[in-house]
DRENPA-3360 file (N, C-alpha, C; in nm, 2 decimals, always signed):
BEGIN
1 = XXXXXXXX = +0.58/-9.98/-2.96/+0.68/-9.93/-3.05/+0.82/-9.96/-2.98 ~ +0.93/-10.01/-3.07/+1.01/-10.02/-3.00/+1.15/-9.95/-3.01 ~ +1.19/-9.93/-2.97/+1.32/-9.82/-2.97/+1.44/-9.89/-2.92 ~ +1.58/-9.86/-2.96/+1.71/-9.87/-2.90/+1.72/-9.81/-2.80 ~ +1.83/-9.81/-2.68/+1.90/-9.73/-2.59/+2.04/-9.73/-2.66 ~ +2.06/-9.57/-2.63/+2.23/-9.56/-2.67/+2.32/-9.51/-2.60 ~ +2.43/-9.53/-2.59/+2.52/-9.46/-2.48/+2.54/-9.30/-2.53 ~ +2.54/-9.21/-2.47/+2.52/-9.10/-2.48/+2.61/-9.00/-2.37;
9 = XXXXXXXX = +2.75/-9.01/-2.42/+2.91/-8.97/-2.33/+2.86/-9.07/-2.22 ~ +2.88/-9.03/-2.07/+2.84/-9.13/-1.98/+2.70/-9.22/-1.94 ~ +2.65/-9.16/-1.98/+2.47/-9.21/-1.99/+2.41/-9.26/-2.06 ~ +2.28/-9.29/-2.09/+2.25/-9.36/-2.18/+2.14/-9.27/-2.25 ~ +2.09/-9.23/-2.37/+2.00/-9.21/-2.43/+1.90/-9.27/-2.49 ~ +1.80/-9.26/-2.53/+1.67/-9.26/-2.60/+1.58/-9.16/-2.72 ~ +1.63/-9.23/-2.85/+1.54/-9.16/-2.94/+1.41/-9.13/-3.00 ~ +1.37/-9.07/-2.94/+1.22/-9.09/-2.99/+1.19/-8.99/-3.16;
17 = XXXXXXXX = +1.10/-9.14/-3.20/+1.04/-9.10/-3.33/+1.02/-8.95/-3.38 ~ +1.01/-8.91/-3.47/+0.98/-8.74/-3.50/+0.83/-8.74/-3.47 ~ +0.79/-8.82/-3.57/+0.62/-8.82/-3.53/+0.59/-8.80/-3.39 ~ +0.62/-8.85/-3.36/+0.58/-8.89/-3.14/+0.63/-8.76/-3.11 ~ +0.77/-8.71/-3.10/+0.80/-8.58/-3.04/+0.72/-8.42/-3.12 ~ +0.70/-8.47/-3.23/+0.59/-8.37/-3.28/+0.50/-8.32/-3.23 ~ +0.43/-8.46/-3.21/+0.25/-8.51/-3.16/+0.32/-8.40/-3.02 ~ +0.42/-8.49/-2.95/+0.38/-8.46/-2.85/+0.49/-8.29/-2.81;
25 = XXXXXXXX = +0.50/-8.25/-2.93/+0.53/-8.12/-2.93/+0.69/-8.08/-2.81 ~ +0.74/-8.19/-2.83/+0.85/-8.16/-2.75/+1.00/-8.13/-2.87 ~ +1.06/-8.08/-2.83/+1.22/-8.01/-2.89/+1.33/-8.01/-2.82 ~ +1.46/-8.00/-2.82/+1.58/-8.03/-2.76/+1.52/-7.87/-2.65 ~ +1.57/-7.94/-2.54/+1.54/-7.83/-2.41/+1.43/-7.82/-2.36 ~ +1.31/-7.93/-2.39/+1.21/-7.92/-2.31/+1.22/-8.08/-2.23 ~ +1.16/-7.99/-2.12/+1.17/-8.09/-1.95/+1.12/-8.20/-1.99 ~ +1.12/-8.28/-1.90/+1.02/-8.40/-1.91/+1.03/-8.48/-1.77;
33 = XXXXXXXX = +0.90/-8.52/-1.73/+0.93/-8.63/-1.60/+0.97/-8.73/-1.63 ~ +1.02/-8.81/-1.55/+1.06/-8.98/-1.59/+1.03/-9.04/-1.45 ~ +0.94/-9.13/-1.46/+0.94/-9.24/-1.35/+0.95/-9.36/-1.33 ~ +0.96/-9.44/-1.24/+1.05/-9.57/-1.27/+0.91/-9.64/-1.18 ~ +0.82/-9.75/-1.27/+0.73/-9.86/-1.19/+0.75/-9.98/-1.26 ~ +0.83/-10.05/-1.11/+0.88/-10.19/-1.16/+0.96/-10.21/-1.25 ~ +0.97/-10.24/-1.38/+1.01/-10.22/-1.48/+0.95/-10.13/-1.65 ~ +0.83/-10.07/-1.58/+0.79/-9.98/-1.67/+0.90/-9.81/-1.64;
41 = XXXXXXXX = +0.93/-9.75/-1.77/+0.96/-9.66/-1.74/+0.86/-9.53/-1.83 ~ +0.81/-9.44/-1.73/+0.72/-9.34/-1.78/+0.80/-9.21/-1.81 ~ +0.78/-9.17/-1.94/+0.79/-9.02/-1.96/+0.71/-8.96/-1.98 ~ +0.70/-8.78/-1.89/+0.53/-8.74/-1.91/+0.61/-8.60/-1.93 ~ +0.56/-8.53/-2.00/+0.60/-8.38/-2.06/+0.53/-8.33/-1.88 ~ +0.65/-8.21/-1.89/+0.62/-8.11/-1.77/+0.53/-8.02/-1.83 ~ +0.47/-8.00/-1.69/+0.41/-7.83/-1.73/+0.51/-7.75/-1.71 ~ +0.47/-7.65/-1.82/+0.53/-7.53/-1.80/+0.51/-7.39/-1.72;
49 = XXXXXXXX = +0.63/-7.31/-1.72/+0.58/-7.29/-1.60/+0.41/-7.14/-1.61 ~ +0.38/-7.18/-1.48/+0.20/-7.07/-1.52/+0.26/-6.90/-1.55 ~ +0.21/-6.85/-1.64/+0.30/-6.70/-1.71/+0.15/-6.61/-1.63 ~ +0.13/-6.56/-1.57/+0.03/-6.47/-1.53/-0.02/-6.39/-1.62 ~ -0.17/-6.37/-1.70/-0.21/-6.25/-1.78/-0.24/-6.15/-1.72 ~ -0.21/-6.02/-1.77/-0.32/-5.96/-1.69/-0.42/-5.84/-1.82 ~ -0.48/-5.78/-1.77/-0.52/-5.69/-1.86/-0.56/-5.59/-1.79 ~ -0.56/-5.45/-1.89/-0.52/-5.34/-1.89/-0.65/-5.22/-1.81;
57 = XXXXXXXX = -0.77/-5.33/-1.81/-0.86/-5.28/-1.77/-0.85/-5.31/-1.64 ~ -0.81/-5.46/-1.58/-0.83/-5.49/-1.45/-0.70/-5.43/-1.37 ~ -0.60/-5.40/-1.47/-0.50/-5.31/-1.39/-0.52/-5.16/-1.34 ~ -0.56/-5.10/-1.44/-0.62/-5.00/-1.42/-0.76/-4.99/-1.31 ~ -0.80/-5.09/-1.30/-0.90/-5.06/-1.18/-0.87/-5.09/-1.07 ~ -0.76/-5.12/-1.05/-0.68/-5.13/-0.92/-0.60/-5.00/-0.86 ~ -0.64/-4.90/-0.96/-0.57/-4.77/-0.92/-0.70/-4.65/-0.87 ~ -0.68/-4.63/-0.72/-0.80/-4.58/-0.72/-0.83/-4.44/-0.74;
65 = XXXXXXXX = -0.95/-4.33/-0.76/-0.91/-4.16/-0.79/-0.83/-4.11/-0.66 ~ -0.68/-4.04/-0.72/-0.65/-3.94/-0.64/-0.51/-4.04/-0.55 ~ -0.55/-4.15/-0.56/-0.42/-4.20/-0.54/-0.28/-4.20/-0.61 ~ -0.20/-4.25/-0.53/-0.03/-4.22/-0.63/-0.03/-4.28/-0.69 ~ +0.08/-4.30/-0.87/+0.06/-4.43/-0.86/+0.21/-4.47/-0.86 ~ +0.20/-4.62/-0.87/+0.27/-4.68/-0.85/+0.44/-4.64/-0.90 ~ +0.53/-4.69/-0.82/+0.65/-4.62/-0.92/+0.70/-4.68/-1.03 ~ +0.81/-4.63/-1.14/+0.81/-4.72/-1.26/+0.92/-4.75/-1.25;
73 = XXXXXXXX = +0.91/-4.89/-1.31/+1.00/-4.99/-1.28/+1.10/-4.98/-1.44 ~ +1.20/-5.03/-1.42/+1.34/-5.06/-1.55/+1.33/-5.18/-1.55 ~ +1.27/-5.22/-1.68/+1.26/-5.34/-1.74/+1.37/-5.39/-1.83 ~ +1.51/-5.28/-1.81/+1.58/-5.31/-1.90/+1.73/-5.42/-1.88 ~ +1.70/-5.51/-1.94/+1.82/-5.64/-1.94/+1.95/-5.56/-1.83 ~ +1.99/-5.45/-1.93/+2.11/-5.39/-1.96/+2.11/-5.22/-1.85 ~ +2.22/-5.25/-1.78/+2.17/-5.07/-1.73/+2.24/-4.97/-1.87 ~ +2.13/-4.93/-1.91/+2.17/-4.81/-2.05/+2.27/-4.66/-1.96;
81 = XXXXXXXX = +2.38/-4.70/-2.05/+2.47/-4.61/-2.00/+2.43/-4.45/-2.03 ~ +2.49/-4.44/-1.93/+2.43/-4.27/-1.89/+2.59/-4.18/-1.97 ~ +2.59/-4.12/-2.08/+2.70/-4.02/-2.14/+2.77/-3.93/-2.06 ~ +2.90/-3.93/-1.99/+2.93/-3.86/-1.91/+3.06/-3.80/-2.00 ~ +3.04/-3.81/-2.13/+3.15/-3.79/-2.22/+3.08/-3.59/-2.21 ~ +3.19/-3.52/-2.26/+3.13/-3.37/-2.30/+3.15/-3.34/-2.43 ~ +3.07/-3.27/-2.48/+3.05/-3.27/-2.59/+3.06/-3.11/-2.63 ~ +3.08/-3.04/-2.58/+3.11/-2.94/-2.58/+3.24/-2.88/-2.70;
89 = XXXXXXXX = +3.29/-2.95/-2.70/+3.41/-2.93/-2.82/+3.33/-2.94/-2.96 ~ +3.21/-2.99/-2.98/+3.11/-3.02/-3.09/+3.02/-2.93/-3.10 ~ +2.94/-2.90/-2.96/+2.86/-2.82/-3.02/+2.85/-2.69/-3.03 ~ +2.75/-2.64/-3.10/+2.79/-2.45/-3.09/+2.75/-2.40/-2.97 ~ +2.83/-2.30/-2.95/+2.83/-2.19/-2.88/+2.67/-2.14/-2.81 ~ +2.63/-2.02/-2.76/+2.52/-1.99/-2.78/+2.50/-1.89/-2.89 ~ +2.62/-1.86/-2.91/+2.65/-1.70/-3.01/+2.61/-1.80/-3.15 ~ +2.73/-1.91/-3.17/+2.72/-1.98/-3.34/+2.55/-2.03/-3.33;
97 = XXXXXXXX = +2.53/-2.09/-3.23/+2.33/-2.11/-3.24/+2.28/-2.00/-3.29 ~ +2.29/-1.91/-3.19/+2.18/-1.71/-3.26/+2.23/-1.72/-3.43 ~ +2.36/-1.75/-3.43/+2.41/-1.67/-3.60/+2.33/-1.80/-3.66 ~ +2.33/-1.93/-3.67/+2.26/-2.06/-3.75/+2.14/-2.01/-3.78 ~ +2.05/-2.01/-3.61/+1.89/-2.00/-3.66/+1.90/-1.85/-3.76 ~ +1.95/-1.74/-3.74/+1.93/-1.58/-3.80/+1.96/-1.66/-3.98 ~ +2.07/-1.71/-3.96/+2.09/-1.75/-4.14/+1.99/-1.83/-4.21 ~ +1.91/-1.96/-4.07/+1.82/-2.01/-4.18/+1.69/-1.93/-4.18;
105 = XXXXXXXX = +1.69/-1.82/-4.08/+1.54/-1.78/-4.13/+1.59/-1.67/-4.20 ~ +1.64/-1.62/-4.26/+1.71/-1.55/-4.42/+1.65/-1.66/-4.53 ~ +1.73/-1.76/-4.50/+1.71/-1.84/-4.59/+1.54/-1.89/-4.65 ~ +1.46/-1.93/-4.49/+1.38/-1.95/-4.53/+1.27/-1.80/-4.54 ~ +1.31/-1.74/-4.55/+1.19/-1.59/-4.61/+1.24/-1.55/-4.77 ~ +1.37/-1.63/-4.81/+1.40/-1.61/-4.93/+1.35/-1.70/-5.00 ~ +1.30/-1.82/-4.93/+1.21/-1.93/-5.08/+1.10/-1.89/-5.01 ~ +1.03/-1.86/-4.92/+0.92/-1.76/-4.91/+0.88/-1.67/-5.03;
113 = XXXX = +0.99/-1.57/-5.04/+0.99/-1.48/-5.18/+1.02/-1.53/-5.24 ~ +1.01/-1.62/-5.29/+1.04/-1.71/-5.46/+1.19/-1.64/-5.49 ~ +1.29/-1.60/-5.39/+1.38/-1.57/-5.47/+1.51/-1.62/-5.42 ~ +1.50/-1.75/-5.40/+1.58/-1.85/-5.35/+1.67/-1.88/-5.49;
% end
């Protein structure tokens, strides 16, 4: 099959067919080797990188009775901000809480007695 080379800003490019990058399952951002013999030039899809499985059973049997376990870890991107705002100007009292709950349970023993 034969193909053009194109200038591509300083470098040169190469388009490969859709069918071919299909087949061979490649998309803008995946690696590839390239090697130069004589005048053959090779391109060979990388491996990607090895993602370790594990499962839940074989993890778990790594924990033995009575031992600690392990500490837990923050998997999170982002450190989730901690509120150091007060909120105190919002909430009630301890007194307005007592008077809330005493009003809804009024309320609720009056649709209790159907005379809501």
């Amino acid at each position: 099959m034969k193909v053009k080379i194109s200038k591509w800003g300083n470098s040169l490019g190469l388009r490969l067919p859709k069918h071919l990058a299909d087949e061979l399952k490649l998309t803008p951002g995946t690696d590839v080797e390239i090697a130069k013999d004589g005048t053959r030039l090779t391109i060979e899809t990388a491996p990607g990188p090895k993602i370790p499985h594990y499962r839940l059973e074989d993890l778990l049997a790594q924990i033995k009775p009575g031992q600690k376990p392990p500490p837990l870890e923050d998997w999170s991107a982002v450190e989730p901000p901690w509120p150091d705002d007060d909120w105190s100007d919002i909430a009630p009292t301890d007194e307005e809480w007592e008077v809330m709950k005493r009003e809804a349970e009024v309320k609720l023993a009056k649709r209790r007695n159907g005379s809501a």
